[in-house]
C-alpha positions as CSV (number, residue, x, y, z in Angstrom):
1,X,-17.8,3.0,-39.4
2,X,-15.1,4.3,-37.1
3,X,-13.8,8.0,-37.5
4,X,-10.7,9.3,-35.5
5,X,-11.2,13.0,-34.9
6,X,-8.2,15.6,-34.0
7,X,-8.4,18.3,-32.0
8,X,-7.2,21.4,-32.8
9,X,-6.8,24.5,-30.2
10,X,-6.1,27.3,-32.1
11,X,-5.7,29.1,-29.1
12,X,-2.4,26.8,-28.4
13,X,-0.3,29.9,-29.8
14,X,-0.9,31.8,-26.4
15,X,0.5,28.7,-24.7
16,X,1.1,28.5,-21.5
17,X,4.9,29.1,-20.9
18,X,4.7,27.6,-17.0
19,X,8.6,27.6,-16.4
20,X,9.5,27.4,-13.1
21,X,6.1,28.1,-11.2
22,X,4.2,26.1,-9.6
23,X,1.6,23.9,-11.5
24,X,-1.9,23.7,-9.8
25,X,-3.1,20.3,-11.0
26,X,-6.3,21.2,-10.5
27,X,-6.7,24.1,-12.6
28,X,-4.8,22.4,-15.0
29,X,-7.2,19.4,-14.7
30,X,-10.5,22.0,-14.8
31,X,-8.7,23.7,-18.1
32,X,-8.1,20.3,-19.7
33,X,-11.8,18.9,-18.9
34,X,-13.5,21.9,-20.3
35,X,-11.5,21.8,-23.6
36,X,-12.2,18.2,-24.2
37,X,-15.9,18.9,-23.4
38,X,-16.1,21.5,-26.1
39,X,-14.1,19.3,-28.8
40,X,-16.8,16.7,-27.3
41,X,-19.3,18.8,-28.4
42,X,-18.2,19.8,-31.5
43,X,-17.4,16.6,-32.6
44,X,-21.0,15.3,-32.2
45,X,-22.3,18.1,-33.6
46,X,-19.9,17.4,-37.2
47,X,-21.3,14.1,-36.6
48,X,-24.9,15.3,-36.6
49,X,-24.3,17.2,-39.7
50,X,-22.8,14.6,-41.9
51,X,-26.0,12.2,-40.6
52,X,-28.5,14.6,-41.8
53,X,-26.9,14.7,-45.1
54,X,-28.5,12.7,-47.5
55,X,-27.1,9.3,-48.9
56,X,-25.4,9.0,-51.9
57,X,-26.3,5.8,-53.0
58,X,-28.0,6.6,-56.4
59,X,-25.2,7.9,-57.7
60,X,-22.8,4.8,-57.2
61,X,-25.4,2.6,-58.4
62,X,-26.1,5.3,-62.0
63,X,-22.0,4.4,-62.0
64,X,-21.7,1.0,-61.7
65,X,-24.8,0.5,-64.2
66,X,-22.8,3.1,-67.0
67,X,-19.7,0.4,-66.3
68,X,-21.6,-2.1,-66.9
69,X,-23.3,-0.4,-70.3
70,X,-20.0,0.3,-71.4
71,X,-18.8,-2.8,-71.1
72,X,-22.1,-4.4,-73.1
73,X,-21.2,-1.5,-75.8
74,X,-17.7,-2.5,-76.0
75,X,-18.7,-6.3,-76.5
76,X,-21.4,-5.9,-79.0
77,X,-19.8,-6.3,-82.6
78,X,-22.1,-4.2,-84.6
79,X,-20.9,-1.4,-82.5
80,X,-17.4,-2.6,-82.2
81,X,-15.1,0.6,-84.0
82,X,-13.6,-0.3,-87.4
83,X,-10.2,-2.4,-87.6
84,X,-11.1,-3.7,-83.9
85,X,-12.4,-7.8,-84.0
């Protein structure tokens, strides 16, 4: 299974309005690293959570098999409604 993620920075609103200063890569660099290590982190920890949640396979199966009943219903001709063959 293969999830893409976004990131969000709420924080984004404060932006940084650089204009004609000089921009220090390496802050810049340090900044960006430690936001992507905390969207890191909080992405395998949504991950975690939807592992630990329990499979919902019993209810697709209950599903399919009341298809399948109706279906067996719909066929059977004592059953069939009146005025339908």
């Amino acid at each position: 299974m293969v999830r893409i993620k976004t990131i969000d920075f709420p924080d984004a609103a404060a932006g940084l309005s650089i204009g004609a200063m000089d921009i220090n890569h390496y802050a810049l660099e340090a900044m960006v690293r430690e936001r992507l290590t905390r969207a890191r982190e909080e992405a395998r920890r949504l991950d975690r959570v939807a592992l630990a949640r329990p499979r919902r396979r019993f209810r697709a199966r209950l599903g399919l098999q009341l298809i399948a009943l109706g279906g067996w219903l719909r066929r059977d001709p004592l059953l069939a409604p009146a005025g339908r063959p």
